[in-house]
Every structure is written in structure tokens, then in C-alpha cells.
N, C-alpha and C positions, 0 to 999 in steps of 0.2 A: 681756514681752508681757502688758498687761491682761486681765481674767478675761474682758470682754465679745468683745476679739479674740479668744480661744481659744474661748470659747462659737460665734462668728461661722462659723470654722476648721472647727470638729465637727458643726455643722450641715450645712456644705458638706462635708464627707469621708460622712456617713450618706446625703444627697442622691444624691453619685454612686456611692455603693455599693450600694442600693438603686435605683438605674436602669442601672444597670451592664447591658449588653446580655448578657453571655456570663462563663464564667468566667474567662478571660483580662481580660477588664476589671478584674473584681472584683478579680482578684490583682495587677494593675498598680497596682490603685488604695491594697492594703491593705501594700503591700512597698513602694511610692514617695512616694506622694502623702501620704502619714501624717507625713510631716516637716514637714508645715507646722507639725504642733502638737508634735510630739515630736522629741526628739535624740536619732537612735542609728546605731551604721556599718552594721547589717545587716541587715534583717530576710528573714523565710521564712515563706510559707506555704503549709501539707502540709493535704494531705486525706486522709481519715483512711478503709479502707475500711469498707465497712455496708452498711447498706440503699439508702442513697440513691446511692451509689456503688460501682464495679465493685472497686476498685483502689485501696491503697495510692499515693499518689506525690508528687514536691514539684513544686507547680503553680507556683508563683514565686521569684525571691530578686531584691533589691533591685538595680539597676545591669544588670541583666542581662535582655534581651531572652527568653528562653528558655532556662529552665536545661539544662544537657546533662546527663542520666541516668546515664551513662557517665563522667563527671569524678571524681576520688578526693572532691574536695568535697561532689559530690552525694550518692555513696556512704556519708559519715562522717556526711552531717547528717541523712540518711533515718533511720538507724540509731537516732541520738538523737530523733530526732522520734518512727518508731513506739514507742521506750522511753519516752515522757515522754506517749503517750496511750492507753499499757497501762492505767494504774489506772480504776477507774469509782466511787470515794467522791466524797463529795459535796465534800471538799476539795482535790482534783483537778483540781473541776471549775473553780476559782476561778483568776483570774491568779496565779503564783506565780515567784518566783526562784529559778533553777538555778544548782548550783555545783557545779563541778568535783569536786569530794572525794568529790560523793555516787554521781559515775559513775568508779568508780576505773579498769575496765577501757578508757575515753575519756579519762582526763583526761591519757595521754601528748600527743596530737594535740589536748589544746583549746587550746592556744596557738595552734596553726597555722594552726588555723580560726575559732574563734572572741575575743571580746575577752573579759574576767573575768567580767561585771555582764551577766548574760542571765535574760529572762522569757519566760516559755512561758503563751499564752494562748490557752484553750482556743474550740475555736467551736463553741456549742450551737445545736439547733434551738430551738421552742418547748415539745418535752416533754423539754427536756431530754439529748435523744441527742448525742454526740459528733459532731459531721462531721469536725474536722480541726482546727487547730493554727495559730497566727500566733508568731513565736517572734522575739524583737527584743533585739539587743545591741550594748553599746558598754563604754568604756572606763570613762566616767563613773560612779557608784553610779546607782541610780533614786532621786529624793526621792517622798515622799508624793502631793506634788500629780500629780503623772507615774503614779502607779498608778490612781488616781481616772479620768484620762483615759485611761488604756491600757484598763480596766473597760470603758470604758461604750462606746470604738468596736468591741472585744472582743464587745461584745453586741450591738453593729447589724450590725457584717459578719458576727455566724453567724445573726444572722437572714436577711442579705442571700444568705449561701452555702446556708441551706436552701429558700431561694425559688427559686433558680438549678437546684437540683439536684431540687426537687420539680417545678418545669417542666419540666425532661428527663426524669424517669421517667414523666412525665403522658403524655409523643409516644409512650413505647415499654409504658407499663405494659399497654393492651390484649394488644398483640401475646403480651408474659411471662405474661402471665394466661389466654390460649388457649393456649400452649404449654404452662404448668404444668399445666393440668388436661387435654391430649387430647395428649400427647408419647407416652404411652403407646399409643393406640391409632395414631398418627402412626406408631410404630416397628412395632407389629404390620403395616400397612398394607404399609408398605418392607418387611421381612421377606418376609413373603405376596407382594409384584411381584416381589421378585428371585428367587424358584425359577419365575416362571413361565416357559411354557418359548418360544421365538421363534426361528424360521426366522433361521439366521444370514447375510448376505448384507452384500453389499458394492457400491457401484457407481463405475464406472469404466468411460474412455473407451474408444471404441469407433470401429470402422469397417468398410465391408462392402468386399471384397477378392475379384477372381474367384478361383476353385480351379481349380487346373493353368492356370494361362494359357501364351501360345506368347510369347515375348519377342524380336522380330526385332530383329536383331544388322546392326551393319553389316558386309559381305562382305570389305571391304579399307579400308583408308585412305583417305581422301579429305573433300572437302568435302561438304554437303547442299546441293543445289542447288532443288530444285522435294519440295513437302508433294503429293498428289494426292490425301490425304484429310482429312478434317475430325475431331476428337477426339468420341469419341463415337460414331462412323458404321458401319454395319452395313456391311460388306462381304462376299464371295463367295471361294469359292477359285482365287487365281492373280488378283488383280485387282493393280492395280496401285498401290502404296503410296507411293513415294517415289523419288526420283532422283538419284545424285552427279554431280556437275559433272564432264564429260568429256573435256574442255577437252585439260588435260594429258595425258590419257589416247590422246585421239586423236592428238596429235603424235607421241607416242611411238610409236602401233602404225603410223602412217605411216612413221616412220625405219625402224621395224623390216619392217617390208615392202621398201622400198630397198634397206636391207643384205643381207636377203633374194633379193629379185632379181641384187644384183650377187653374191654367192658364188654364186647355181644359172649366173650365167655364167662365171665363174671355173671353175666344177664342169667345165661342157661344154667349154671348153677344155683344159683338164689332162686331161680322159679323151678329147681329139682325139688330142694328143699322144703319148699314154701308148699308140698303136697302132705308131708307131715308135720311141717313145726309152724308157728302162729308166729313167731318172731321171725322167720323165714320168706310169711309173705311183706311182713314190712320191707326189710333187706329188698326185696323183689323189685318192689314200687321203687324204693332208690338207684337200684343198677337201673332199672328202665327209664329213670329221669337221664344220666349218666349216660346212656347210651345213645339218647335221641340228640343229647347236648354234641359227643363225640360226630354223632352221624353229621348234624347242621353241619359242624366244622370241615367235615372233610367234605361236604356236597362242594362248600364257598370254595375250599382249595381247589376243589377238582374245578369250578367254571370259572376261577382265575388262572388257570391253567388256559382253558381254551380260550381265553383274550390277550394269551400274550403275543398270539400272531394278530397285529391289524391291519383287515381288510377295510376298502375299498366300499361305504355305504352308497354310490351310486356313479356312476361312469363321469370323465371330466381329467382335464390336464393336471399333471401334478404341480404345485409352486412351494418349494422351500427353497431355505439359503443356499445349502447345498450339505454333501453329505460327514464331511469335517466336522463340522460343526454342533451335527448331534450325534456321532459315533460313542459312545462311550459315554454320555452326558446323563445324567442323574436326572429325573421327572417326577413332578406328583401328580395325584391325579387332577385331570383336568385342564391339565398345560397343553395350550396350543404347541400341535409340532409342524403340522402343513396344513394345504386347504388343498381344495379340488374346486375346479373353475370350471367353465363352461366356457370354451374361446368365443360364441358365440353371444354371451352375455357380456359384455363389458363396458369403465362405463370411463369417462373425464373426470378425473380429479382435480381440482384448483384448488389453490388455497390463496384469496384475499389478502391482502394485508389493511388493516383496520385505516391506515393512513391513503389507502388508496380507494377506499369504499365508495360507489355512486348507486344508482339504484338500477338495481341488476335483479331482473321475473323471471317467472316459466317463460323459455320460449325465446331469450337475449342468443346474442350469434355466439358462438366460441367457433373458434379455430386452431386446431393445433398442429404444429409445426415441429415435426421431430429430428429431435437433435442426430440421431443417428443417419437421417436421412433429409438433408437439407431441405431437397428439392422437392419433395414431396408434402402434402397438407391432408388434413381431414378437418371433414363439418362436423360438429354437435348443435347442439341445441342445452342449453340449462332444463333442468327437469327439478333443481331443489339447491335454494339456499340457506346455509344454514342462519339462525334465530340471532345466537347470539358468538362472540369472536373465543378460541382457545389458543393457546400454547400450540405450535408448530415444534418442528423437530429443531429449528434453528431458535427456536426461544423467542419465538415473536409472535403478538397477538394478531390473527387473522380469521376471517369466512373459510368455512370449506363451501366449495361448487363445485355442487355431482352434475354433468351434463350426461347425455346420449348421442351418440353418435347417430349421424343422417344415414338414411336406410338406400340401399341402392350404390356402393359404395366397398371398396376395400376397408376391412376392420386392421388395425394395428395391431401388435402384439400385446398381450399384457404383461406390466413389467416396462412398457414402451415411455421415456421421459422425452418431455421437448417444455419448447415456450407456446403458450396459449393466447392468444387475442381477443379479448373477451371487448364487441363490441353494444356501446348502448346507446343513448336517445342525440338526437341533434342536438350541437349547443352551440351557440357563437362563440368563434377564434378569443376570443377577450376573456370568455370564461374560462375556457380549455388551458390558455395559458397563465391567468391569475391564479387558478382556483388552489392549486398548492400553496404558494406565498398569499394568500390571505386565509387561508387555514392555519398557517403557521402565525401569522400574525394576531390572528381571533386567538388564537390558543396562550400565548405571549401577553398579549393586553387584557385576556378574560373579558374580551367583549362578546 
């Protein structure tokens, strides 16, 4: 190669290492693209830590996309690189040639990794500081004219690498320089917030629920035939709420009437008999067993009759899903179908979640904030926590907390969901904010 193509070569290698966007350019450019003008199987180059930079590390090696940290290769050349930009003489500071003998405790493993003929070529800024290392080997010896140009691209890319790295402390040097000088009164500050002292409190879902409601049950088996009231709707005592379909019922208390009639005639015959014949009056005693058996039956049909209309055991609003829902629906007895409320009883439901448990009496604040209406709050009071945590409807272990609403005051609807505030004892800012992350940590270490 002619001295003017090498000349041509160097101009264009200083070009893109001084326009180089990033330091990943720069090291692409100073580990690959150096082969135009020079021969060798490997190069590397390490940044060195200081001022301009945070961290020792090897930012490239030749062939390879991204060196891995973690590789034994990366490991054995780290090692040699910060050894070989330990010294700070001024002949140091110059390209020079490394060999084996002089790192006795490496030179098991420099076969492995490296070729014989290796130069370590230092990157200065302009006064002279170290940044980091370009480190280039092959099989071949280095001639003269090869040092000459190792020299002088040696001295554009640490200029190039101190331009790179004085741009990135230039984004962040404000920031390090209000930090260095006000960290101290920055920690006093933190210090001084976390013993202050703050209402500890929590919030969590909510909904208003009557207290003592009447839960009307269905009477027997049967189908829901006819709704007579509307969800929501004030009613009176003894009104009428609801109907099962009767259908089946009055067939039945019909047979059972029939069979009834013919045993009371069966009856009067066996006791006509029973005035002359001895076997007559036994017969007698059995229609009269027969008959009473008949009668019971048809009393039960006949006062399952009159519950298939259900009324209304004491005045209060009605609350069901709605009437969809059980038209037509199949019941046994005893299945809840609605309750009857008292709008004046009602009470705050919470439910805890076990992860957020603090100690919470009779008498802690709640506050509930309903969703339906932002702007607006009600007081309670806790009046009962529960013992121990259950299954929620979302499948998660939590406290129920019944509160009562503060007297003097608009009551909510029932039915009414929001977010609750439930606050409790003073703690200091340090605890308020640890006490999650060291619950989770307690729980993680088992301490």
C-alpha cells in the first residue's frame, strides 16, 4: 500500500471517529474499521475509570457485536487492560509492546487468548489524562512504519473519546454539581420528613348495607310465579310481596279433598255396620284411622295454599336484584329471595385486605366518599371488626368493618358503593412509608 493511500485511509478513520455519534460508534470504528490501514487478529478497547467516566469496562473487541462481561475472555483481558493502565509516567503514556514474560502471573492463559506481538495504546485527553486503552494483536512482529500509524490514530481517537465523554458529563454535570454541594442539607431535609408525625390511614372499598334487615325466605318449594313489588319500593306490614305458582298445588289439594270425601263415606258406612256386626266395628276403627290420616293431608294442602301469596312480616324498603331474575325461577324452601330494610338503619361495610391490616377499635374514623357522587362524604365511626380474615368476592383474604354512620347528618342510600378512609393512630413518615417494603421483606427472609 502507497504512503498517499495510507495517508488517504487515516484521514478517513480520524473523520469518522471524530463524528462518531455515540461511544459505541467510536468503538466500532477503533476495534474494526482500523484494518484498513493496519494488520492484526484483535483488537480491544477499555475505558479506563476517572473523571470523565463512572466505570472501569471493555466497551468493544473486534468481530464482535457486544462484548459479553460475563465471558472468561472478557474477564482475563479486563484484568490485563486495568494492569497495563495502572502506571501514570510519562512513558506509559506512549504506544508500547507487551509481552508475556513481563505478566508472569497471565502468561499461563496468553496463548489462549491472545496472539505473541501485542501493543497497548494508551487514550489521552488533551491534558494529558488517561481515559482508556486500545490494545491491538497479531501473530506477526509490528515494523516501524506500523508504530508511526498506530501513534497518531492512538491520538485522534483519545481525542475523539474525550470529546464523547466531556459531552456526556456536560448533560449531567449540573445536576452532580447541585448535588455535591446541597446533598447534605437534601439528607438533613429527608431526615427531618421522616420522623414527622402523619395520621396513618388507608383506603378501601366500600358499601352501605342495611343493619338487621328481615330476609323473606321462600315458605316451601315451588316455582315464582308473579313479583308484586318493585326493587327499592317502600312497603307496609302484611302487604303483599310475591306469589308461587299454584297450579300444581291446587290439583293436588283437589285429589286430596276427593280422597277425603270418599274415606268420611267409607267411615259412615263401616260405623252403620259396626251396630250389628262384631267385624264391622273393627273395619270402623280402620276407616276412622284412614280418615283422620286423609283429613291431616288435606288441612297441610289447604295452609300451603294460603302461603303461596307472600306477605310483607313488617314494614321497610324492598332490596332485590330485580324482577328478571326470579320470574319463573324454581326455589326450595327456605331460599333467600329479598330482604326488607329499614333506610333508617344502615350501616358501612369494608372489607380489609389482610395485607393492609394496622390496628383498627371501636370508635377509628371512616369516611366514605361515594362514587356516585364525588363531591360529597359521610362520617362513621367502626362499631365491629371482624376476629378473623375470609374469602371476599374477588378471592382475596380480608377483615370485614361494620361502621355506623355519625348521627346529625344525611344518610346515603343503601346499595350506595364508594372509597372509604379508614383513619388510625399517629405514626412517623418513616414508618408510614417502610412499613409495606419491610412486611414484604419480613415475609421473603422469614424473619
Amino acid at each position: 500500500m502507497d504512503a498517499s493511500r495510507v495517508l488517504a485511509e487515516i484521514l478517513q478513520l480520524v473523520r469518522r471517529a471524530a463524528g462518531a455519534s455515540d461511544l459505541e460508534t467510536l468503538g466500532f470504528v477503533m476495534v474494526n474499521e482500523s484494518r484498513q490501514v493496519l494488520e492484526y487478529q484483535l483488537a480491544v478497547f477499555w475505558r479506563q475509570a476517572g473523571a470523565f467516566t463512572d466505570t472501569a469496562r471493555l466497551s468493544a473487541v473486534s468481530g464482535q457485536p457486544r462484548p459479553d462481561p460475563n465471558s472468561p475472555f472478557s474477564h482475563w483481558v479486563s484484568g490485563l487492560c486495568h494492569r497495563l493502565s495502572e502506571p501514570a509516567s510519562e512513558v506509559s503514556k506512549q504506544p508500547r509492546l507487551i509481552h508475556s514474560q513481563d505478566h508472569p502471573d497471565l502468561s499461563q492463559d496468553w496463548a489462549q487468548w491472545l496472539p505473541p506481538h501485542v501493543m497497548w495504546v494508551p487514550l489521552l485527553a488533551v491534558d494529558g489524562e488517561q481515559l482508556g486503552g486500545w490494545l491491538l494483536a497479531r501473530a506477526a512482529p509490528w515494523q516501524p512504519h506500523e508504530l508511526a500509524v498506530v501513534q497518531e490514530l492512538g491520538t485522534h481517537y483519545g481525542l475523539a473519546l474525550a470529546n464523547k465523554l466531556h459531552r456526556r458529563r456536560g448533560k449531567t454535570g449540573g445536576t452532580r454539581w447541585w448535588w455535591q454541594h446541597y446533598r447534605r442539607w437534601v439528607w438533613g431535609a429527608v431526615l427531618v420528613f421522616m420522623f414527622i408525625p402523619i395520621r396513618q390511614s388507608v383506603i378501601l372499598s366500600a358499601e352501605v348495607r342495611p343493619d338487621d334487615p328481615y330476609f323473606v325466605r321462600a315458605p316451601m318449594d315451588g316455582v315464582i310465579d308473579r313479583l308484586l313489588v318493585k326493587p327499592n319500593q317502600t312497603v307496609e306490614a302484611g302487604a303483599a310481596l310475591l306469589t308461587l305458582d299454584e297450579s300444581a298445588l291446587k290439583a293436588r289439594h283437589e285429589v286430596a279433598r276427593k280422597v277425603l270425601d270418599a274415606a268420611r263415606e267409607e267411615f259412615r258406612q263401616s260405623a252403620q255396620l259396626s251396630v250389628t256386626d262384631d267385624r264391622g266395628r273393627l273395619e270402623m276403627a280402620l276407616r276412622r284411622g284412614v280418615l283422620e290420616e286423609k283429613s291431616i293431608e288435606f288441612d297441610f294442602l289447604t295452609e300451603q295454599l294460603g302461603r303461596v301469596q307472600i306477605r310483607a312480616p313488617r314494614a321497610g324498603v324492598v332490596v332485590f336484584s330485580g324482577a328478571d331474575q326470579w320470574l319463573g325461577r324454581t326455589v326450595v324452601q327456605g331460599e333467600r329471595i329479598l330482604l326488607l330494610a329499614d333506610p333508617a338503619r344502615i350501616e358501612l361495610v369494608v372489607r380489609l385486605p389482610v395485607g393492609e391490616r394496622f390496628d383498627i377499635t371501636e370508635g377509628t374514623v371512616v369516611t366514605l366518599y361515594p362514587n356516585a357522587s364525588p363531591l360529597s362524604s359521610y362520617g362513621a365511626t367502626v362499631k365491629q371488626v371482624a376476629y378473623s380474615a375470609e374469602l371476599d368476592r374477588e378471592g382475596l383474604w380480608s377483615y370485614q368493618i361494620q361502621a355506623n354512620f355519625d348521627p346529625d347528618q344525611p344518610l346515603p342510600r343503601i346499595g350506595t358503593t364508594g372509597s372509604a378512609r379508614i383513619r388510625g393512630d399517629w405514626v412517623p413518615l418513616s414508618f408510614f412509608a417502610l412499613r409495606r417494603p419491610l412486611t414484604v421483606l419480613r415475609q421473603t427472609l422469614g424473619i
